[in-house]
C-alpha positions in Angstrom: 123.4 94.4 98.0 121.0 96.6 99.6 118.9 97.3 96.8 118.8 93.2 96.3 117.3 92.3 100.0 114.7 95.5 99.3 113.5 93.8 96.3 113.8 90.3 97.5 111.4 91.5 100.5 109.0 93.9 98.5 108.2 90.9 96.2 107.7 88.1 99.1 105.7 90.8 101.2 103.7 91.5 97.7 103.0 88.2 97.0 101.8 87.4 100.5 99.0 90.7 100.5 98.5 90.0 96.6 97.1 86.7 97.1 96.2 86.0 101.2 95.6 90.0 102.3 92.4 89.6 103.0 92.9 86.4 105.0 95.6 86.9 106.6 95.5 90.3 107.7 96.4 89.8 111.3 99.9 88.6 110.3 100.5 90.5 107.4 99.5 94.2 108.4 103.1 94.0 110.9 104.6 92.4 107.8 103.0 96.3 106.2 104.7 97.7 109.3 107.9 96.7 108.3 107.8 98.2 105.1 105.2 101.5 106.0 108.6 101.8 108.9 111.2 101.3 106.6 109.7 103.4 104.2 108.6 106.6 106.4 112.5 105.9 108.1 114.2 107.2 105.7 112.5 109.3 104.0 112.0 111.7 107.7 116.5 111.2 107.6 116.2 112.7 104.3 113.6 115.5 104.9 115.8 116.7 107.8 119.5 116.1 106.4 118.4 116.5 102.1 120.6 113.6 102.3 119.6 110.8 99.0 116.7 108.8 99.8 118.6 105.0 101.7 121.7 107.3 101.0 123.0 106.8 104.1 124.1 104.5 107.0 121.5 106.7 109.1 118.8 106.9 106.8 119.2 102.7 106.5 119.3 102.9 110.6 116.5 105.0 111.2 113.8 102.8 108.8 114.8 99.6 110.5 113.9 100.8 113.6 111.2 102.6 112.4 110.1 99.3 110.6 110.1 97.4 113.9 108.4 99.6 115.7 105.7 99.9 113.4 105.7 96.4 113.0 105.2 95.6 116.8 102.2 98.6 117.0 100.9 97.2 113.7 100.9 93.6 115.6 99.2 94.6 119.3 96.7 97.2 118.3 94.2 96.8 115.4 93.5 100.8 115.0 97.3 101.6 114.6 97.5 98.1 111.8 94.5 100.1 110.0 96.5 103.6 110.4 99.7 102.5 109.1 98.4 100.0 105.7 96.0 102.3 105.1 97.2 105.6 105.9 100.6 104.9 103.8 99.1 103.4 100.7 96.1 106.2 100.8 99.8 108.3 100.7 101.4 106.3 97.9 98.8 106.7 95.8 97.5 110.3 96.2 100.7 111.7 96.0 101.6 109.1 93.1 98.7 109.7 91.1 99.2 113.3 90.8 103.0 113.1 90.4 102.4 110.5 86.8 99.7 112.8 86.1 102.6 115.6 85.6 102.5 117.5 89.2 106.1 118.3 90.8 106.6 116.2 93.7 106.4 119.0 96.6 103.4 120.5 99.1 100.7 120.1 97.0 101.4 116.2 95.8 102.0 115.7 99.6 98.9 117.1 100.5 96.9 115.1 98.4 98.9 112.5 99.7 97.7 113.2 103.5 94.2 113.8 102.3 93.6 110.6 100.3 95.6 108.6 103.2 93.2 110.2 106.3 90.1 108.8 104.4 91.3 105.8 103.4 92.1 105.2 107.3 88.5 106.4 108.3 87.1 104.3 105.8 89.0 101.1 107.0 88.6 102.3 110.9 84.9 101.3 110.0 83.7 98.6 111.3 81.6 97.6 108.1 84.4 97.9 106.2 83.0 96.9 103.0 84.8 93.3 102.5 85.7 93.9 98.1 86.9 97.0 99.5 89.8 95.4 101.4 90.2 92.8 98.6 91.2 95.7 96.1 93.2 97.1 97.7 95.7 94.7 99.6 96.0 92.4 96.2 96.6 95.8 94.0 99.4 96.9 97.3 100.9 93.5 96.9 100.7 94.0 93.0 102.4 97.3 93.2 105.2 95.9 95.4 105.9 92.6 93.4 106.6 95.2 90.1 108.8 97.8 92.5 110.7 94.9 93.6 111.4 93.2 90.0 112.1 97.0 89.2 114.7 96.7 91.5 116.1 93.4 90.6 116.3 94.6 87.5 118.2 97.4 87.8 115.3 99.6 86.3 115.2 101.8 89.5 117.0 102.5 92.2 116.6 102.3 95.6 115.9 106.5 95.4 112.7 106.4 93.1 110.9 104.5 95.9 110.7 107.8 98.2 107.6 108.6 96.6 105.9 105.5 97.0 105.5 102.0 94.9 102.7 103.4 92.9 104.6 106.8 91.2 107.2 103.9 90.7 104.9 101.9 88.4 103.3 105.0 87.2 106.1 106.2 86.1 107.1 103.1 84.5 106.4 101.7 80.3 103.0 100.1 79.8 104.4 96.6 80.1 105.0 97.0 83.8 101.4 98.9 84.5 100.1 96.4 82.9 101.9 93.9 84.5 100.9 95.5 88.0 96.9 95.8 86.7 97.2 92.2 86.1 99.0 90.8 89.1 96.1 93.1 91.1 93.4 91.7 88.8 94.6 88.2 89.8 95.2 88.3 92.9 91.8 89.9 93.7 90.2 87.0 91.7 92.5 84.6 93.8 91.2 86.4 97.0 87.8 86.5 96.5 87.6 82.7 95.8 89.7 81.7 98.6 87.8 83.9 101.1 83.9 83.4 99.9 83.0 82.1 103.2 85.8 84.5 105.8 84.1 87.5 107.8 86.3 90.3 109.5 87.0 87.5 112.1 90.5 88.7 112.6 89.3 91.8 113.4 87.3 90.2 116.6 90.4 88.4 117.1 92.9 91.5 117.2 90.7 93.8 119.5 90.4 90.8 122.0 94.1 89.7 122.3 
């Protein structure tokens, strides 16, 4: 059951950033919080017990309240949206990368992980944040999470890969699902870029003033 609501909510979450990131943005990032929260939740329980990944009632515990609070931080302050979305997906894919490249998950892939997360945060703490920048990479997040979540619904992974982040799950995945992840991304960009020609980082004005 559990692994059925993860799923359900990493593909609706997906298919929200996939297609209406950019847009969007004030209302999705706590929807990122959620996840970031869930995510970071459980895998600190497991770091500190070496207790399974969602193993436990107090693994499942700790990343919903994790998730809310970063959902409510993600939702009143603009710099801690930015720190969380970017910061964990700079993570995901750091670490990720190197892991499908052949590296043993450990220091170093963490490491990498940290590194490629702090400038991904610097780079979206700026406030000329190139606009294609943010396009990429929420519709390729939502892309990633749409795949980890039919993963899921399909039995193909459990709940345990995801401790490493959605992209080491595609990664690690046959070429029908990268591909299927490159061309959700692709599309959703496209989607984005069409449906946003005329927006500016008005949310951003928006956040900092409410």
């Amino acid at each position: 059951m559990q692994e059925i609501v993860v799923a359900l909510f990493a593909i609706g979450i997906g298919v929200l950033f996939n297609f209406y990131g950019y847009k969007a943005m004030r209302f999705l990032f706590p929807l990122w919080g959620l996840v970031a929260g869930y995510w970071a939740g459980a895998r600190l329980v497991e770091a500190i017990t070496g207790n399974g990944f969602f193993s436990t009632a107090l693994s499942i515990a700790v990343g919903i309240a994790f998730g809310l609070v970063f959902a409510v931080l993600a939702y009143l302050f603009y710099a801690v949206a930015v720190l969380i979305f970017m910061g964990t997906l700079g993570y995901w894919i750091g670490a990720g990368l190197l892991i499908w490249v052949g590296l043993t998950p450990g220091i170093v892939t963490a490491l990498a992980g940290i590194a490629l997360g702090a400038v991904f945060v610097v780079a979206g703490l700026m406030a000329d944040t190139p606009k294609y920048f943010l396009l990429f990479l929420t519709a390729f997040a939502g892309a990633a999470l749409i795949v980890s979540g039919l993963l899921l619904m399909g039995n193909i992974v459990e709940l345990p890969a995801l401790k490493d982040g959605v992209v080491r799950v595609v990664g690690d995945q046959s070429w029908f699902w990268q591909v299927l992840w490159i061309g959700l991304g692709v599309i959703g960009f496209v989607a984005q870029i069409n449906s946003s020609a005329s927006e500016e980082l008005q949310w951003m004005n928006e956040w900092e003033d409410a």
